[in-house]
N, C-alpha and C positions, 0 to 999 in steps of 0.2 A: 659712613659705614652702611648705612640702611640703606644709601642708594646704589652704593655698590653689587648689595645683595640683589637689588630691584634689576641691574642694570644685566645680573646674571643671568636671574631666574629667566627676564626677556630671552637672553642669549641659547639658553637652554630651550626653551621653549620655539626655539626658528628652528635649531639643529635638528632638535629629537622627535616633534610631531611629524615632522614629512618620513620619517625613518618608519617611525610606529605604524603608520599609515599603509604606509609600503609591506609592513610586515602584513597588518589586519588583511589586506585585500589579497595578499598571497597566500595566508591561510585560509581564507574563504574560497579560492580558488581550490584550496587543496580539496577540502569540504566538499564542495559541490562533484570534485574528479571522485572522491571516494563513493558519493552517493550515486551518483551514476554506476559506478563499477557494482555494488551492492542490487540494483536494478539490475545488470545486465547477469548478475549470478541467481537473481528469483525468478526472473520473468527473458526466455531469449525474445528475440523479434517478433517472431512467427513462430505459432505455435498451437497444440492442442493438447486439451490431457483430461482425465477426468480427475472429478472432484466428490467427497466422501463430508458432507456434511453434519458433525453430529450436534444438538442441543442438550443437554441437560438442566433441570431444574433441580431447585433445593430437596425436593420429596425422593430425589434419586431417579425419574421419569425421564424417558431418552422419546427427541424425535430425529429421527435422518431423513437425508437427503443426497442423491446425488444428483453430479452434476455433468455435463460432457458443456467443457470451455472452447472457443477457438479466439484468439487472439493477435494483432496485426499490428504492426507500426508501436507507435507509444500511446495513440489513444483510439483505439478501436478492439475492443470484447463484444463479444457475445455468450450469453449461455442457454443450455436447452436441460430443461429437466429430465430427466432421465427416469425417478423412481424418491416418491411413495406413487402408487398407483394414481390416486387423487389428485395431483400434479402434475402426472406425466402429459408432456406437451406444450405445456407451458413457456417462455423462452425470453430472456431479457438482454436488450443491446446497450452498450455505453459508447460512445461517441463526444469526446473531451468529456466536459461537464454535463450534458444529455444524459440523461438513463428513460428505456420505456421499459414496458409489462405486458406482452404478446400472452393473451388469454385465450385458447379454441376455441370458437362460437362464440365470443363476446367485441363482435364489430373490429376497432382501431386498437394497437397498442395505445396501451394508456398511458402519461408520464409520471414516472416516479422519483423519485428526491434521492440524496447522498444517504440522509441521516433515516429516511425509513426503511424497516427491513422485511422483504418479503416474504422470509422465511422462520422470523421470529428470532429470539435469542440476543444475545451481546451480538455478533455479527452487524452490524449494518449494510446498505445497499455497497455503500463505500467500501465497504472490506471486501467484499465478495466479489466486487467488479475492480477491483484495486486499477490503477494505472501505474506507471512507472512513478514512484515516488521524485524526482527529479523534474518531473513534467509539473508540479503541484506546489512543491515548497524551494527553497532557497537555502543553501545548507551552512553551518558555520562549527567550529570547533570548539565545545564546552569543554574538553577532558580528552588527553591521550595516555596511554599507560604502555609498557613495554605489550600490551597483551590485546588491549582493542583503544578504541577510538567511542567517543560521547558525542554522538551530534544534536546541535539543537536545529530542527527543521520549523520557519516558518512560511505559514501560506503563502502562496505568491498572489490569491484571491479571496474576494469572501464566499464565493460559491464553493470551496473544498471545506470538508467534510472536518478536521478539524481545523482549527489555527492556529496549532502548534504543537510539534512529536519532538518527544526526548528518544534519540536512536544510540541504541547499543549494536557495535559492529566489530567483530571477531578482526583482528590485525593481523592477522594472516591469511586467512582466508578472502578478506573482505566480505561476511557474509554478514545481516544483519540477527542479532538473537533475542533481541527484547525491543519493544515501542511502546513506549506512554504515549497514551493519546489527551490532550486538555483543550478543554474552550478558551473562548478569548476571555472569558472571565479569571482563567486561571487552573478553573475547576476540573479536575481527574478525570476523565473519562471511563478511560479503560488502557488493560493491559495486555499485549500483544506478544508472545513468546514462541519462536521459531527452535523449533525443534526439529533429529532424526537428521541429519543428512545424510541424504540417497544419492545415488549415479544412478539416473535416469536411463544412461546412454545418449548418444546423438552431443556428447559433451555438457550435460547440461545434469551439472551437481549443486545441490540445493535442499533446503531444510522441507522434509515430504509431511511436516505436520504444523500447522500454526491452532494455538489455544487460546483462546482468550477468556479473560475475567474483568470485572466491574465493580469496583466503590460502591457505586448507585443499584445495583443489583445485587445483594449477596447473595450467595451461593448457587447463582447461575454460572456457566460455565459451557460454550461453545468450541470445538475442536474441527478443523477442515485439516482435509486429510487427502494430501495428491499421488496420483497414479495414473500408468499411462502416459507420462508426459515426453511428447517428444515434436522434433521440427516438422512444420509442415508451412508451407504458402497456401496463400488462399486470395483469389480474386476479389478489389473492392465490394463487389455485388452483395458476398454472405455478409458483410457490414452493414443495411441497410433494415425499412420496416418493413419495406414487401418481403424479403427475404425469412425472418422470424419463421415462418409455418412451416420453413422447409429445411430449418437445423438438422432435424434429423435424417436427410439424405446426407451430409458429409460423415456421420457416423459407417 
């Protein structure tokens, strides 16, 4: 009797793991097709737009910022400060994993990190300079419902900024509307909420407001806030360090 059982469970176990297997790698595939399509509705190819950065503190105290973006390919940004006064000029390029700090009269850009932020607030360098989410992590299917899609994203390195987002993505739309962000410890980072879809025009409909809050910060709370957004190309060249000082001629 018992070996018959033994002689099953083997038999089960030849048929049903190459099946399951076949399934897992087909829903990761789906995964990775939806997170891409989620990319290709926040962020087109080529592109410029401005950016409306605001901070808030617990006291209720606001600082802004805006920003004039231009963006290429799936890993090349730039941005040029735009306004508080005391800023203006200023100008940061992301290049893959690379980020620098083009400062006026302060010699060489300087390099700056994922996780530090040059403008203060929940925001990080990483959020501000985002790349294509699909460029960064590896997607897989935690939860689907008639209504959206749960993705669990992990890093594909340790040089990205988390390692590991829990995605909420509207199934219809394919847009994304909420992102947990955690370390590799496990630990919350922060929370990421896409709001407001706008028609930009030029085809490019998209959530014109991301907010974020923090675990580790209460009652901070940072809002970027896009305008202006539309197609444009742009030559290797504005991608580069010598280029920084001169952001502000494609304005």
């Amino acid at each position: 009797m018992h070996k018959n059982r033994y002689v099953y469970f083997l038999t089960f176990l030849l048929f049903w793991t190459p099946g399951w297997g076949q399934e897992r790698v087909a829903t990761d595939i789906r995964a990775n097709e939806i997170l891409k399509k989620v990319d290709e509705n926040l962020m087109p190819l080529s592109f410029e737009s401005y950016r409306k950065l605001i901070n808030e503190e617990p006291d209720g105290s606001k600082k802004e910022f805006i920003f004039f973006t231009v963006k290429k390919g799936k890993d090349k940004m730039a941005m040029l400060y735009v306004s508080p006064a005391s800023e203006k000029g200023r100008a940061t390029l992301r290049l893959g994993d690379n980020m620098w700090l083009y400062i006026p009269n302060v010699g060489k850009p300087i390099r700056i990190t994922s996780l530090q932020s040059v403008v203060g607030g929940v925001f990080n360098n990483a959020d501000i300079m985002r790349l294509d989410y699909s460029v960064e992590y590896d997607a897989a299917i935690l939860q689907q419902t008639p209504s959206e899609y749960i993705l669990d994203l992990k890093a594909k390195t340790r040089t990205v900024a988390y390692d590991k987002l829990k995605m909420w993505v509207d199934r219809k739309s394919t847009m994304v509307t909420k992102v947990e962000c955690y370390a590799a410890s496990g630990t919350l980072i922060k929370i990421l909420e896409f709001k407001n879809i706008k028609n930009f025009g030029d085809g490019i409909l998209r959530p014109a407001v991301i907010e974020t809050t923090s675990p580790l910060y209460r009652g901070y709370r940072s809002m970027m806030i896009y305008s202006n957004m539309k197609l444009r190309k742009f030559p290797d060249e504005v991608f580069t360090l010598e280029y920084l000082s001169r952001l502000g001629e494609l304005r």
